[in-house]
HTML snippet that shows the backbone in 3Dmol.js (N, CA, C, O; Angstrom):
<script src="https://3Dmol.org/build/3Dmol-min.js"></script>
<div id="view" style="width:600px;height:400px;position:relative"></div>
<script>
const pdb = `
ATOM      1  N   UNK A   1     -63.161 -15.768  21.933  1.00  0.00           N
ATOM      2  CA  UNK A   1     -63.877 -16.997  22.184  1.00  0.00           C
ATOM      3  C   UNK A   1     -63.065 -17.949  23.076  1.00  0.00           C
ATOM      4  O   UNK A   1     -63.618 -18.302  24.118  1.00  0.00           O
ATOM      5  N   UNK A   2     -61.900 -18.389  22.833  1.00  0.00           N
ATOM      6  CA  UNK A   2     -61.123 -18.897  23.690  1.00  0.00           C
ATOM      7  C   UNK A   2     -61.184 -18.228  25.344  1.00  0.00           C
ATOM      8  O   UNK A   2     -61.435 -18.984  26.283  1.00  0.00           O
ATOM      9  N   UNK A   3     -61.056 -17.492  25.455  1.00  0.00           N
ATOM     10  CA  UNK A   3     -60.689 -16.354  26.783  1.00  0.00           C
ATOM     11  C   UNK A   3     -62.150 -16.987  27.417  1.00  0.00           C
ATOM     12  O   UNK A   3     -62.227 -17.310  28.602  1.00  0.00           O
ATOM     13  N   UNK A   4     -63.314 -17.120  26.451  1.00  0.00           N
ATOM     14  CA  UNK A   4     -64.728 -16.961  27.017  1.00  0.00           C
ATOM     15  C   UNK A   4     -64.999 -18.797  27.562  1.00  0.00           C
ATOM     16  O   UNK A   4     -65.632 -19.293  28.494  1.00  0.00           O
ATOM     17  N   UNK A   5     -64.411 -19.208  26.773  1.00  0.00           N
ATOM     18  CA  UNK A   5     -64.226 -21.067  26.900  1.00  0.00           C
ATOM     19  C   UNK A   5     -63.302 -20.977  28.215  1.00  0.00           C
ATOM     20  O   UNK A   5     -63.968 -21.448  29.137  1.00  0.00           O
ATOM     21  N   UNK A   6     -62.059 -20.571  28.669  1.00  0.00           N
ATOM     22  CA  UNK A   6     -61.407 -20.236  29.804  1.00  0.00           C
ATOM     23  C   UNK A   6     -62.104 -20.111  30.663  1.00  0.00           C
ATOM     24  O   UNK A   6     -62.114 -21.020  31.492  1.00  0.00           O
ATOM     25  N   UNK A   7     -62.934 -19.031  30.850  1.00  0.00           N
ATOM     26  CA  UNK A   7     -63.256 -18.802  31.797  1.00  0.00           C
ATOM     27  C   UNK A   7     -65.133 -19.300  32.363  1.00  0.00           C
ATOM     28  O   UNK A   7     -65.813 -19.044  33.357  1.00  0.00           O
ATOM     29  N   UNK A   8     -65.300 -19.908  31.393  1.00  0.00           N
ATOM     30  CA  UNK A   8     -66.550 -20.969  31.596  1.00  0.00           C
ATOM     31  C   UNK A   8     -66.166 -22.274  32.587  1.00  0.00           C
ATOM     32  O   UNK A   8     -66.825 -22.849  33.454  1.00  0.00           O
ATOM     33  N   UNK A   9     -64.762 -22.490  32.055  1.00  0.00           N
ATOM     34  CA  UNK A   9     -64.326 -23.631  33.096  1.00  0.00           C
ATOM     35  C   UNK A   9     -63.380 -23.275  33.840  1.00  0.00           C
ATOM     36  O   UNK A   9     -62.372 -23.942  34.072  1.00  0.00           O
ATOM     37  N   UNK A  10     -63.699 -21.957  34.363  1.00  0.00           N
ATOM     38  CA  UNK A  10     -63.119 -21.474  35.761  1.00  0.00           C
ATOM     39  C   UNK A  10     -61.795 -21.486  35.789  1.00  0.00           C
ATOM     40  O   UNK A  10     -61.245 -22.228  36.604  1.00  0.00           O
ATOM     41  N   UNK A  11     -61.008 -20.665  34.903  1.00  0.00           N
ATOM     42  CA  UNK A  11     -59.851 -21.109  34.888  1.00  0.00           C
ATOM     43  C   UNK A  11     -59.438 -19.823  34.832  1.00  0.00           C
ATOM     44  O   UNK A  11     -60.061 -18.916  34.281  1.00  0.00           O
ATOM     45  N   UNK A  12     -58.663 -19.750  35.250  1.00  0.00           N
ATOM     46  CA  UNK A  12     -57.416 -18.295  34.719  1.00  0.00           C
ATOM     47  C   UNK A  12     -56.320 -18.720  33.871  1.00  0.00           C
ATOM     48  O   UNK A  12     -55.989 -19.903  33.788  1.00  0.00           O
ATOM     49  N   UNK A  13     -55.631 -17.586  33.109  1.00  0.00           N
ATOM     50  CA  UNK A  13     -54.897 -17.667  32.384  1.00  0.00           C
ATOM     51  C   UNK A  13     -53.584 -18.203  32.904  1.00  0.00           C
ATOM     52  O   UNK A  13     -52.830 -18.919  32.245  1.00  0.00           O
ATOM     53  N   UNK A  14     -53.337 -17.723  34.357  1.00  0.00           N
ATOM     54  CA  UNK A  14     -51.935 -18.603  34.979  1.00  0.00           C
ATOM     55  C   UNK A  14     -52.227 -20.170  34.970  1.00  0.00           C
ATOM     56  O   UNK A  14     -51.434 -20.963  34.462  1.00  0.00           O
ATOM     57  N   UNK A  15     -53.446 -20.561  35.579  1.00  0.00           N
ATOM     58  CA  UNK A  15     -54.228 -21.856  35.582  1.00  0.00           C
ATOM     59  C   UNK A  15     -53.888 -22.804  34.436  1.00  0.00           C
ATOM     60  O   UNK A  15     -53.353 -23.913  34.458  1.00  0.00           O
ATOM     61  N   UNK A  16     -54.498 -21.811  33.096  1.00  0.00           N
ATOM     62  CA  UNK A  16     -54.311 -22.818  31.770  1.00  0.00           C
ATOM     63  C   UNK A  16     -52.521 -23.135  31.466  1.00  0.00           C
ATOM     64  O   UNK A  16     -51.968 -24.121  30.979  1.00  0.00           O
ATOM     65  N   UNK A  17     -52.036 -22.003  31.922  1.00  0.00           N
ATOM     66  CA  UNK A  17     -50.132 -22.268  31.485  1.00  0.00           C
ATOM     67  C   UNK A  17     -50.017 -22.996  32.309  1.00  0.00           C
ATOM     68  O   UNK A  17     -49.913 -24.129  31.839  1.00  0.00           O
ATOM     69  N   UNK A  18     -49.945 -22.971  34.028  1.00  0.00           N
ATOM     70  CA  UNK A  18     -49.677 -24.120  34.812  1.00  0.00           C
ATOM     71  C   UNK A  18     -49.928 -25.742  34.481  1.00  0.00           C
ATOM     72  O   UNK A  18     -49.102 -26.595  34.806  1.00  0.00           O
ATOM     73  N   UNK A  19     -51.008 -26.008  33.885  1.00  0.00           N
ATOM     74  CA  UNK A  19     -51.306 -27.156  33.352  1.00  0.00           C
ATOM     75  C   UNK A  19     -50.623 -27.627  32.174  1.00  0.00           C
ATOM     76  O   UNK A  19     -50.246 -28.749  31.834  1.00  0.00           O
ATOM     77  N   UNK A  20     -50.572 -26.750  31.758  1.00  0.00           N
ATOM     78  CA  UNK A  20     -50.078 -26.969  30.360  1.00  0.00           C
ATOM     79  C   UNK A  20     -48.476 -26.707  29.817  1.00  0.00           C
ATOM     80  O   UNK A  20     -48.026 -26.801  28.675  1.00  0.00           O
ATOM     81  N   UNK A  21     -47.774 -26.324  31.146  1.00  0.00           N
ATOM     82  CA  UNK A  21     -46.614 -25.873  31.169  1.00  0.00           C
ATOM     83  C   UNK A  21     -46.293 -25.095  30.356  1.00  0.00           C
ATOM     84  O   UNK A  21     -45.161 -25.325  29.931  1.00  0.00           O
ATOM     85  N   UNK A  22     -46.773 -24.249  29.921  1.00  0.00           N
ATOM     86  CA  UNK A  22     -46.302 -22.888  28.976  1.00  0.00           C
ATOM     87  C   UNK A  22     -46.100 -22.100  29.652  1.00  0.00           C
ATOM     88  O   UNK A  22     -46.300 -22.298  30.850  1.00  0.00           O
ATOM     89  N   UNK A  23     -45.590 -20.790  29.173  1.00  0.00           N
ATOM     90  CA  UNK A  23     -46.019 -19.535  30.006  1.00  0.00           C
ATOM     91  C   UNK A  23     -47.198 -18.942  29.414  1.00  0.00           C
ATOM     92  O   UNK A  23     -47.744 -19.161  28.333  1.00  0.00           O
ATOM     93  N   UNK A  24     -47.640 -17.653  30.934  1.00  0.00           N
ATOM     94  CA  UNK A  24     -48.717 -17.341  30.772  1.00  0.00           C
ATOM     95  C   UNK A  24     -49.455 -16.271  29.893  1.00  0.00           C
ATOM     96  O   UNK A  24     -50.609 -15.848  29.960  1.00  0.00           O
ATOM     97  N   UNK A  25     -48.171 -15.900  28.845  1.00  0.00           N
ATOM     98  CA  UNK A  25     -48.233 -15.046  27.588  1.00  0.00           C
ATOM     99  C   UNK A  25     -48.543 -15.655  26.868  1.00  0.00           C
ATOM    100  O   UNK A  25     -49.508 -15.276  26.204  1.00  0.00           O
ATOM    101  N   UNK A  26     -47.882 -17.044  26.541  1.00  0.00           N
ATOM    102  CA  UNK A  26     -48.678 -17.505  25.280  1.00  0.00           C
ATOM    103  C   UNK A  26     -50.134 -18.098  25.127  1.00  0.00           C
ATOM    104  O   UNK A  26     -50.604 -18.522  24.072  1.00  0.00           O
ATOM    105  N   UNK A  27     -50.958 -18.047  26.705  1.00  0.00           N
ATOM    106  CA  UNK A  27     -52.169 -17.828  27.078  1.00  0.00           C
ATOM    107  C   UNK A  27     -52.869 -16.954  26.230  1.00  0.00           C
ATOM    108  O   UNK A  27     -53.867 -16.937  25.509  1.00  0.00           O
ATOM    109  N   UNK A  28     -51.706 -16.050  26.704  1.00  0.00           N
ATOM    110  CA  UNK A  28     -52.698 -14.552  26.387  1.00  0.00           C
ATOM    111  C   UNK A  28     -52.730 -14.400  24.648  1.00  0.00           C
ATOM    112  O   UNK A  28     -53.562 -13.807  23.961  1.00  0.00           O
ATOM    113  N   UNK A  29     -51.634 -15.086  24.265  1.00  0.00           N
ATOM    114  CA  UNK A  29     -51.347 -14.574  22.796  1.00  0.00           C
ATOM    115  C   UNK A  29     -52.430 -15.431  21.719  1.00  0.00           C
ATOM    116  O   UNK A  29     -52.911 -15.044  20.654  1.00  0.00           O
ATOM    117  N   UNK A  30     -52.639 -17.000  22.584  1.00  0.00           N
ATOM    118  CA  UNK A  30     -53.787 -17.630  21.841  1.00  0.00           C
ATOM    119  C   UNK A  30     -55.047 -17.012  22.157  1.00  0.00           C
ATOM    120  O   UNK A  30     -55.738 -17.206  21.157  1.00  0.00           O
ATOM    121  N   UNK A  31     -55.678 -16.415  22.948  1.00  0.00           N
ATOM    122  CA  UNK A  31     -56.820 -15.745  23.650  1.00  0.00           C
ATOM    123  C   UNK A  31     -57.154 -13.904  22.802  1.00  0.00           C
ATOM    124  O   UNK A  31     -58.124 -13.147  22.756  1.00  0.00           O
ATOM    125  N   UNK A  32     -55.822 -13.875  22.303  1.00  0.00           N
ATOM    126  CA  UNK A  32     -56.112 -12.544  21.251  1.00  0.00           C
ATOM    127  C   UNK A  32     -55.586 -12.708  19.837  1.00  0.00           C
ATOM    128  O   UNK A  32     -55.279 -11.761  19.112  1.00  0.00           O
ATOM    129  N   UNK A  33     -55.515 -13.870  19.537  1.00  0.00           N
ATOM    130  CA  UNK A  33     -55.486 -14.286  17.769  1.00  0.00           C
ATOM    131  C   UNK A  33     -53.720 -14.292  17.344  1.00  0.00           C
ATOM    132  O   UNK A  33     -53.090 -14.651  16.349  1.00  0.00           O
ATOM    133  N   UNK A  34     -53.437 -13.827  18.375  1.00  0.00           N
ATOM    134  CA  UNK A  34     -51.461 -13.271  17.515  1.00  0.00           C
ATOM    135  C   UNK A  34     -50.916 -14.757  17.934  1.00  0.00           C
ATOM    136  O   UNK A  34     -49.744 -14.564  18.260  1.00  0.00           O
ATOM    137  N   UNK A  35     -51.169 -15.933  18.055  1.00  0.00           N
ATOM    138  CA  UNK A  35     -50.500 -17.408  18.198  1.00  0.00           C
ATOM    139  C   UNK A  35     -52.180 -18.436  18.507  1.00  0.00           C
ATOM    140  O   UNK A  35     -53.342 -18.339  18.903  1.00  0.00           O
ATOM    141  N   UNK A  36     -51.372 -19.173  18.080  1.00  0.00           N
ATOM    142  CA  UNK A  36     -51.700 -20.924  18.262  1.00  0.00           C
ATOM    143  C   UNK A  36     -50.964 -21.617  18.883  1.00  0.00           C
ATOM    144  O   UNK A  36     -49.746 -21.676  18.718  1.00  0.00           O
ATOM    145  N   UNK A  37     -51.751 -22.364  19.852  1.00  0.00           N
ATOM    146  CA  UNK A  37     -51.518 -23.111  20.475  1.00  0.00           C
ATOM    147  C   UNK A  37     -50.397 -24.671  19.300  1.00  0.00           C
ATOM    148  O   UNK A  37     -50.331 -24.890  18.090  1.00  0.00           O
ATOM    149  N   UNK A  38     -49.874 -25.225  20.306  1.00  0.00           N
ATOM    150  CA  UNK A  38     -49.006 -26.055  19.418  1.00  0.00           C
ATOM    151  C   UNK A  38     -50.137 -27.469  19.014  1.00  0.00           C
ATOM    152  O   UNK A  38     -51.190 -27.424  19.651  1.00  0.00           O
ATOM    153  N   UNK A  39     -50.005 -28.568  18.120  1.00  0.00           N
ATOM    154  CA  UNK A  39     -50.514 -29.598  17.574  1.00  0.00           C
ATOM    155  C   UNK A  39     -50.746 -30.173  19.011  1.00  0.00           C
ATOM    156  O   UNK A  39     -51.925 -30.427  19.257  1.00  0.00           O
ATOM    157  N   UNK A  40     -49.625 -30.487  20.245  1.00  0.00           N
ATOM    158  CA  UNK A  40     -49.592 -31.292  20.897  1.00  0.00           C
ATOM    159  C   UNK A  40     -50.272 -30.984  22.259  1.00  0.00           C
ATOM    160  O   UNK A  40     -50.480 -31.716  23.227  1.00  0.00           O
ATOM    161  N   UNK A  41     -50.570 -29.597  22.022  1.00  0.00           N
ATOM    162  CA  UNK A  41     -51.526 -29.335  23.098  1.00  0.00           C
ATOM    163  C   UNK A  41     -53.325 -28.921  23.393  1.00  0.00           C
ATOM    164  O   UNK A  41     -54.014 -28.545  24.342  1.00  0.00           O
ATOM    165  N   UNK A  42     -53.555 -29.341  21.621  1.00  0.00           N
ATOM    166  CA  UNK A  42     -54.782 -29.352  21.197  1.00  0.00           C
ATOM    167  C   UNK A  42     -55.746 -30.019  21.971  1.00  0.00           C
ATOM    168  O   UNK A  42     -56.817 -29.475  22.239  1.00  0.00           O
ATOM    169  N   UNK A  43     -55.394 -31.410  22.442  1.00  0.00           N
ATOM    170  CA  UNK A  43     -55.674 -32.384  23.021  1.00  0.00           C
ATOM    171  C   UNK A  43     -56.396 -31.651  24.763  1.00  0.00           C
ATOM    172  O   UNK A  43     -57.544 -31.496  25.180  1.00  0.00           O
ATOM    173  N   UNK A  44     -55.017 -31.369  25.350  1.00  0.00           N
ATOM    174  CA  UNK A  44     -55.006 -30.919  26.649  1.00  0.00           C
ATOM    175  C   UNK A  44     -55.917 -30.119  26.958  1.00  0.00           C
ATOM    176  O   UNK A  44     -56.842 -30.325  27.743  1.00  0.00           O
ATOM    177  N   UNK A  45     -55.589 -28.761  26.087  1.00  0.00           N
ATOM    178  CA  UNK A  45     -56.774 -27.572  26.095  1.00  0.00           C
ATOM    179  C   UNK A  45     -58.232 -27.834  26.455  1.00  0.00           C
ATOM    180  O   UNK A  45     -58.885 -27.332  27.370  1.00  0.00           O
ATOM    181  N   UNK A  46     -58.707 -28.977  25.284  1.00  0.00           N
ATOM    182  CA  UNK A  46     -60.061 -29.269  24.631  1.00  0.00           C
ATOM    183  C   UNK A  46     -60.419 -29.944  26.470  1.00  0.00           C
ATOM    184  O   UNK A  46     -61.306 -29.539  27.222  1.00  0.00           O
ATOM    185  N   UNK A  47     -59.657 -30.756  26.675  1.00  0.00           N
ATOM    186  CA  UNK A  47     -59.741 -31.345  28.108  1.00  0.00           C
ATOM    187  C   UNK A  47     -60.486 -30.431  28.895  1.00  0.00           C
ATOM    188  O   UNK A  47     -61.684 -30.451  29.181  1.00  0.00           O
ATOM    189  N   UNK A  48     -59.202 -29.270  29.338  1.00  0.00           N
ATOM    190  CA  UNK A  48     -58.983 -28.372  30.232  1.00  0.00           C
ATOM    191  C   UNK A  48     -60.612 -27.023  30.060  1.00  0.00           C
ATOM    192  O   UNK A  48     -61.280 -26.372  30.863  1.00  0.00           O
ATOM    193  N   UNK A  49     -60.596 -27.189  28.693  1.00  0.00           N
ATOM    194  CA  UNK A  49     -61.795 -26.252  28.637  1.00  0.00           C
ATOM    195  C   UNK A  49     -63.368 -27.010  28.461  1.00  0.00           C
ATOM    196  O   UNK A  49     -64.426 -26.380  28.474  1.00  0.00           O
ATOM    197  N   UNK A  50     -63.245 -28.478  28.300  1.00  0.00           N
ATOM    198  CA  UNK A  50     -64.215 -29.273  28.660  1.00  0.00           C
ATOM    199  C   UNK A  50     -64.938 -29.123  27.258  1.00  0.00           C
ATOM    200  O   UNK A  50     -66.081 -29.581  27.239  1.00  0.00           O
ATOM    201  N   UNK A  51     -64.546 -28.651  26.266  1.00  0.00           N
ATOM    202  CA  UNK A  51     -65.055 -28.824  24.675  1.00  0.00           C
ATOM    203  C   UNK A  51     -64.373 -29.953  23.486  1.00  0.00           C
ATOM    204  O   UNK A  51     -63.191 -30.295  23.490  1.00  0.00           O
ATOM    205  N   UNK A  52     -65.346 -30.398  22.552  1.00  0.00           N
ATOM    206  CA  UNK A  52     -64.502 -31.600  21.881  1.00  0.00           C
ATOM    207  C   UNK A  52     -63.500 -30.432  21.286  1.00  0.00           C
ATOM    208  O   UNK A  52     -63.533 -29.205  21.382  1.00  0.00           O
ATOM    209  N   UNK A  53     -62.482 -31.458  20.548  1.00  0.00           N
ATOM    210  CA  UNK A  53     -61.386 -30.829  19.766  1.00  0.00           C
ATOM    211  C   UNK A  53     -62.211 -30.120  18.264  1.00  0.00           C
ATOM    212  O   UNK A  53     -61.775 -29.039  17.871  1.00  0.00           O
ATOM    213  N   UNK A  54     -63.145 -30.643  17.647  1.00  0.00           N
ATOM    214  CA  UNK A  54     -63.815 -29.809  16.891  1.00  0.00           C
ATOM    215  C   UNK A  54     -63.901 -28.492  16.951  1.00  0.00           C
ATOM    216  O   UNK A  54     -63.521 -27.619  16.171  1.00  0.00           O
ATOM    217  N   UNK A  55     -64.623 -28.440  18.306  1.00  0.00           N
ATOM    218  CA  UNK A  55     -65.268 -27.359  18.422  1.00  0.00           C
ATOM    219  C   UNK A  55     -64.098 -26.317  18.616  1.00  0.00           C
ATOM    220  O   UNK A  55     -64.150 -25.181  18.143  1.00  0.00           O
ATOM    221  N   UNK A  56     -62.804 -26.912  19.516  1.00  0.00           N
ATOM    222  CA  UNK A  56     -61.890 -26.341  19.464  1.00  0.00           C
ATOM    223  C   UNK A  56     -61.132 -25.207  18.602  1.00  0.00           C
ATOM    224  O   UNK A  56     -60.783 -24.028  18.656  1.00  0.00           O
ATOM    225  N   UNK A  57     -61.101 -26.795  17.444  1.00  0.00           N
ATOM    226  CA  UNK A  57     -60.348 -25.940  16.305  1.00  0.00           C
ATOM    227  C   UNK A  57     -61.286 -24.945  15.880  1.00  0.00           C
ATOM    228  O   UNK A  57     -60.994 -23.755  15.762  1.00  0.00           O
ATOM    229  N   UNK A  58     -62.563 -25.500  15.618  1.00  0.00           N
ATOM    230  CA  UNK A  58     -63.324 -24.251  14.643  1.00  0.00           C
ATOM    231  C   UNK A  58     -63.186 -22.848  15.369  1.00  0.00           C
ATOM    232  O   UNK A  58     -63.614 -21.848  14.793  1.00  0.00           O
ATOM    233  N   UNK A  59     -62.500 -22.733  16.829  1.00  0.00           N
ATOM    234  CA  UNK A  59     -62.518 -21.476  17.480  1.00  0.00           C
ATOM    235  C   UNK A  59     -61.140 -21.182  16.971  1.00  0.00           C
ATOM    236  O   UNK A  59     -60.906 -20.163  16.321  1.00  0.00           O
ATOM    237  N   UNK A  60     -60.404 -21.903  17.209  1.00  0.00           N
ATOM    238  CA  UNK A  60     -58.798 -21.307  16.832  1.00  0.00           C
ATOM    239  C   UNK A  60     -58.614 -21.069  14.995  1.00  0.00           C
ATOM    240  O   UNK A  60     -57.736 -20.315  14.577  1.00  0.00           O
ATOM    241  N   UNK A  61     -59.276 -21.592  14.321  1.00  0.00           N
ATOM    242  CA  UNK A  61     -59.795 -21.581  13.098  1.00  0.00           C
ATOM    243  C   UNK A  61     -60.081 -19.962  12.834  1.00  0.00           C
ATOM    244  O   UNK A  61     -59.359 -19.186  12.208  1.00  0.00           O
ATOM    245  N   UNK A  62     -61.005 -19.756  13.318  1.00  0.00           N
ATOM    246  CA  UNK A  62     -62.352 -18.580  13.082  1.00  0.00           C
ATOM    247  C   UNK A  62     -61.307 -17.402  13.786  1.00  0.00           C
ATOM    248  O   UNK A  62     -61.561 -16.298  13.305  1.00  0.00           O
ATOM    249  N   UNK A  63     -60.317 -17.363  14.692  1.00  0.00           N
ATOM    250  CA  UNK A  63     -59.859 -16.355  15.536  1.00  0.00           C
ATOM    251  C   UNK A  63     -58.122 -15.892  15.032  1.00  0.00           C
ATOM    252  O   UNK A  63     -57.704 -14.735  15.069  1.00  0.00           O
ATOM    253  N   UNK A  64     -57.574 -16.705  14.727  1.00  0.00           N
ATOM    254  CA  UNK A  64     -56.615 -16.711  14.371  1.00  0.00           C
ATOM    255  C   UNK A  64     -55.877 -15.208  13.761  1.00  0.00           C
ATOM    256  O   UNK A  64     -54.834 -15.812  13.514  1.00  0.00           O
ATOM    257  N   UNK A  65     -55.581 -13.892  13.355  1.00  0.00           N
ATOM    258  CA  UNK A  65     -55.159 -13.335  12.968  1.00  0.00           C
ATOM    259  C   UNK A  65     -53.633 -13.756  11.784  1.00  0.00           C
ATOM    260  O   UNK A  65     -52.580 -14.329  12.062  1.00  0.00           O
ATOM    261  N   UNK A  66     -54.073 -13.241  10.602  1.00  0.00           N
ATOM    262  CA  UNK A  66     -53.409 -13.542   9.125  1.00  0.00           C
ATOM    263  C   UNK A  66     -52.133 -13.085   9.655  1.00  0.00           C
ATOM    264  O   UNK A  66     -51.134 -13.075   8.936  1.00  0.00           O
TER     265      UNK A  66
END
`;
const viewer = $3Dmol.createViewer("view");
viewer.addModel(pdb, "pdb");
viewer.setStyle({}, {cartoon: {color: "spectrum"}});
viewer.zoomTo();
viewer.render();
</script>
């Protein structure tokens, strides 16, 4: 779901780390459940992918791997 929110707002995965100054693994690692994004970049994301932070979390929520 994330990956699908990405790329609704035209973004690539180098795109979202460039903005966000991460690297572009931990893109990939929130986009296949094995990490979360940090508290402080919840904000940015929701921006960057043009969704409230709700809706956000309920994706990083629902995707997350135990």
């Amino acid at each position: 779901m994330l990956q699908e929110m990405r790329t609704k707002a035209c973004l690539t995965q180098s795109d979202v780390a460039h903005e966000l100054h991460v690297d572009r693994s931990a893109v990939a690692k929130w986009e296949c459940g094995k990490a979360r994004p940090s508290i402080d970049l919840l904000m940015p994301i929701a921006r960057l992918y043009r969704v409230s932070i709700e809706r956000l979390l309920e994706v990083l929520c629902g995707e997350v791997s135990a």
